[in-house]
C-alpha positions in Angstrom: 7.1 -30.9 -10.9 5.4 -34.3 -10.8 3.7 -36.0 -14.0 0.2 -36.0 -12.3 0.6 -32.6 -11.1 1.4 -31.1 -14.7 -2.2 -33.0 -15.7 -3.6 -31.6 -13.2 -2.8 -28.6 -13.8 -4.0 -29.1 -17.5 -7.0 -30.3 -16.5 -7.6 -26.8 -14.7 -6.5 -24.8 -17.7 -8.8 -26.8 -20.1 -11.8 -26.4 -17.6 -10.7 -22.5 -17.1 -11.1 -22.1 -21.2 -14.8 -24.1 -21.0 -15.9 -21.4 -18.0 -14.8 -18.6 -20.6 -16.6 -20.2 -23.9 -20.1 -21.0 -21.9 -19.6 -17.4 -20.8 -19.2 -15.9 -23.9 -21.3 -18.4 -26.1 -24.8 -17.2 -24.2 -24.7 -14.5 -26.2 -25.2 -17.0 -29.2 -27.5 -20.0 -27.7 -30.2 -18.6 -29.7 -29.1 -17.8 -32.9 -29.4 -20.2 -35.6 -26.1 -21.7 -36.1 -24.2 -18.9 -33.9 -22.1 -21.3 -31.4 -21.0 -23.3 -34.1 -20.1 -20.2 -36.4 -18.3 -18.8 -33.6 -16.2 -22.6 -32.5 -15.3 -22.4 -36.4 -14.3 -18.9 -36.4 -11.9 -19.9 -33.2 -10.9 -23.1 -35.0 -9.6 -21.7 -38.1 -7.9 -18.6 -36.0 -6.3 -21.1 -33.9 -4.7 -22.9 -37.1 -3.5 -19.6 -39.1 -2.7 -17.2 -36.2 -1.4 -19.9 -33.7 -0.6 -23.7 -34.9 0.5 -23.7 -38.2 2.7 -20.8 -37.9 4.4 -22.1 -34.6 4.8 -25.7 -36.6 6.3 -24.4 -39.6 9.2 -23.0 -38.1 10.0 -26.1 -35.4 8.9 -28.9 -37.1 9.8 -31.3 -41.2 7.5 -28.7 -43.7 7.3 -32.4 -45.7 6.8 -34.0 -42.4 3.9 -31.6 -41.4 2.5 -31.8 -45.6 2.6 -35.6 -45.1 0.8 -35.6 -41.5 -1.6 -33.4 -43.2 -2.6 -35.7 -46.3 -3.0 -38.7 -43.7 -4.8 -36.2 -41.7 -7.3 -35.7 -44.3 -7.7 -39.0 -45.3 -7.6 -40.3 -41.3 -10.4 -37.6 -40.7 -12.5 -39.1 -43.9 -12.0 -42.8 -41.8 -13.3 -41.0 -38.8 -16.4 -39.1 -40.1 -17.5 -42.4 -42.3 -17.3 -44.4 -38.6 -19.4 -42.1 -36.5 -23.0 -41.9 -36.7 -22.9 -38.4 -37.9 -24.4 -37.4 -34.2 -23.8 -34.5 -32.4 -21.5 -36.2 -29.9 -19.4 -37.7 -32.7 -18.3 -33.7 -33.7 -17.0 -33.4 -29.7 -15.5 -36.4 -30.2 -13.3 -35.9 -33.5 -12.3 -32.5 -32.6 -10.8 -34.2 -29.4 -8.9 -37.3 -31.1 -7.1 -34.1 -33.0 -6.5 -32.2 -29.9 -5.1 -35.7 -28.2 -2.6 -35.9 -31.3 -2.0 -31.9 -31.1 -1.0 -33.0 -27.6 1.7 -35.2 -28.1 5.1 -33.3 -29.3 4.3 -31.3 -26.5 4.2 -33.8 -24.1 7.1 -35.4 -25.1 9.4 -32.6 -25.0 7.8 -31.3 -21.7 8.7 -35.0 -20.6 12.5 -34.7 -21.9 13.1 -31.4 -20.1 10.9 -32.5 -16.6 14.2 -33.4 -15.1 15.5 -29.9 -15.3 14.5 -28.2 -11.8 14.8 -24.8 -13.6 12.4 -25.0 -16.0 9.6 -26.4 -13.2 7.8 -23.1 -12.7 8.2 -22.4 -16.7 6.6 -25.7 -17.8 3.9 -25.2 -15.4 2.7 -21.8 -16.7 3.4 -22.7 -20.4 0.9 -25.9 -19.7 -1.7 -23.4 -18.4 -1.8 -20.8 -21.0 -1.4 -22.7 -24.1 -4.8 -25.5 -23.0 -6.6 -22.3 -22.4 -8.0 -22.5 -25.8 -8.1 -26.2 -26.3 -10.7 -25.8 -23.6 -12.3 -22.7 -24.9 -12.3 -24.9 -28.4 -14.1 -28.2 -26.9 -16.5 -26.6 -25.0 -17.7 -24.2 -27.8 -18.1 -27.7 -29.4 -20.4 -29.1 -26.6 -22.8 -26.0 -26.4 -23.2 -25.8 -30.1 -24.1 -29.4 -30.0 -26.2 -29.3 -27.4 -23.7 -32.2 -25.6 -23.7 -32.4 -21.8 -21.5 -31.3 -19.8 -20.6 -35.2 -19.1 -19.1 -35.6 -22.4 -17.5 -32.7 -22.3 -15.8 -33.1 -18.5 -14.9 -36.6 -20.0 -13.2 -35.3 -23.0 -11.0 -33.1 -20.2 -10.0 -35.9 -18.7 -8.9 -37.9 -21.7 -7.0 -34.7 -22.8 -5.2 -34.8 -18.8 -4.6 -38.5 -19.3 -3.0 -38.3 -22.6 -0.8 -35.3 -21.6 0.5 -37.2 -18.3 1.0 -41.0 -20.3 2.8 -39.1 -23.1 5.1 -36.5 -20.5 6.1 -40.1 -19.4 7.0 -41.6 -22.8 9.1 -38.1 -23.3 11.0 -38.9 -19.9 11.8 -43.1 -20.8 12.7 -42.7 -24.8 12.4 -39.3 -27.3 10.4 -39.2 -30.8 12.3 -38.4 -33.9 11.3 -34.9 -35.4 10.2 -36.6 -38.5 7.0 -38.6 -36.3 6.6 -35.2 -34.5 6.2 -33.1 -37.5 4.0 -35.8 -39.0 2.0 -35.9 -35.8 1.9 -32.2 -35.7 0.6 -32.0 -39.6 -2.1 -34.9 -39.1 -3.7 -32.7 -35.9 -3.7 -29.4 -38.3 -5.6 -31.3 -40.8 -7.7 -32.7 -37.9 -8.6 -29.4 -36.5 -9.1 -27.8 -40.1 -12.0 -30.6 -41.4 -13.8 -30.7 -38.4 -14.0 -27.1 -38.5 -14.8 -27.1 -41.8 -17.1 -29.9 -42.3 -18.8 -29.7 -38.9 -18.7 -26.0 -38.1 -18.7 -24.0 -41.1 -19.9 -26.0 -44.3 -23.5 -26.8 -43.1 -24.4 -23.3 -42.5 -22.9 -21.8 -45.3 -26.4 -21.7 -47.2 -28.9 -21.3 -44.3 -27.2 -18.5 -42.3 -27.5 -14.8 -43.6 -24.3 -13.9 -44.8 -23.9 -10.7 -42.2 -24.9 -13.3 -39.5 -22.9 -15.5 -40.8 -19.5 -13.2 -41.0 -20.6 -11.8 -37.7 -20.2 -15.3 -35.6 -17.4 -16.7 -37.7 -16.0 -12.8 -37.2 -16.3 -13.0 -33.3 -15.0 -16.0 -32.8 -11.5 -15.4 -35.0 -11.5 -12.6 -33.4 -11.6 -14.2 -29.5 -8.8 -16.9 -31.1 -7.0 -13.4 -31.6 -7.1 -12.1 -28.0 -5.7 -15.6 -27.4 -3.1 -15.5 -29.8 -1.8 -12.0 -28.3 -2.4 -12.2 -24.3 -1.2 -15.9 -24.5 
């Protein structure tokens, strides 16, 4: 299985998971703050049901609590850099999906030799982007960012999955810089959602809406978590 044929196949998965999210975030496109209620909801139940219990038990706890401090503080960085615009959400949530990326990649890279686990690494790369996809473009519709961005964003994602299968094949990262890697994405994913998603509506949304989008959109990061 060849490098550009595994981001290929990524590319497909994350594109797969922005069909579903467009599909299923019509129902929202005109409630008040729905699409981005519902990407937090899915945010947050990737991170508890999916992420942070997968990381705890491969990767350095300090490693990930360290990552996760610089993540914070990287994120703060970030958010004081952009210009607060609707494109610069899409585009922090992806910087922590390209950094969620990499342990992946790397290992995928050290085991790509290995003819037996060919059809394995193939599948595993299409389920788990699913909702990376279904995460990014939840992210473009309740932004109201065109499908350009978004397609773009894919792309980097694909690119940074292939360069980083490579680095995995010529030289291995300790698990110290992967758990710290791992912890900095968490605390990537869990600001924006935060921040971006959930905070500004927290006041202007009725709380039964409210519950009701973040609720749906858990619950899809659910279905996810136990088809996937």
């Amino acid at each position: 299985m060849t490098i550009i044929v595994l981001g290929i196949f990524l590319f497909l998965s994350v594109s797969i998971g922005g069909i579903i999210a467009w599909t299923l975030a019509g129902l929202f496109k005109d409630k008040i703050g729905g699409c981005s209620l519902l990407c937090g909801g899915f945010l947050i139940g990737l991170l508890t049901l999916d992420i942070i219990p997968s990381a705890w038990g491969a990767y350095s706890p300090f490693g990930l609590l360290l990552g996760g401090l610089l993540g914070f503080f990287f994120f703060l960085v970030l958010h004081s850099m952009c210009n607060h615009s609707h494109t610069s959400s899409l585009y922090l949530l992806t910087v922590a999906l390209f950094i969620h990326t990499i342990p992946l990649s790397v290992t995928i890279g050290s085991l790509l030799d290995d003819p037996a686990l060919g059809l394995t690494m193939t599948t595993s790369t299409i389920l788990h982007h699913l909702p990376e996809g279904f995460a990014l473009a939840t992210v473009a519709l309740s932004t109201g960012n065109k499908w350009g961005s978004l397609t773009l964003c894919f792309i980097g994602l694909s690119i940074c999955f292939a360069s980083f299968i490579w680095i995995g094949q010529q030289a291995s990262l300790s698990l110290k810089i992967q758990s710290i890697l791992m912890g900095v994405s968490i605390s990537l994913i869990g600001c924006t959602s935060i921040k971006e998603f959930i905070g500004q509506y927290i006041r202007t949304v009725p709380l039964p809406a409210f519950l009701t989008y973040f609720g749906v959109g858990y619950s899809f990061s659910g279905l996810f978590h136990l088809l996937l």
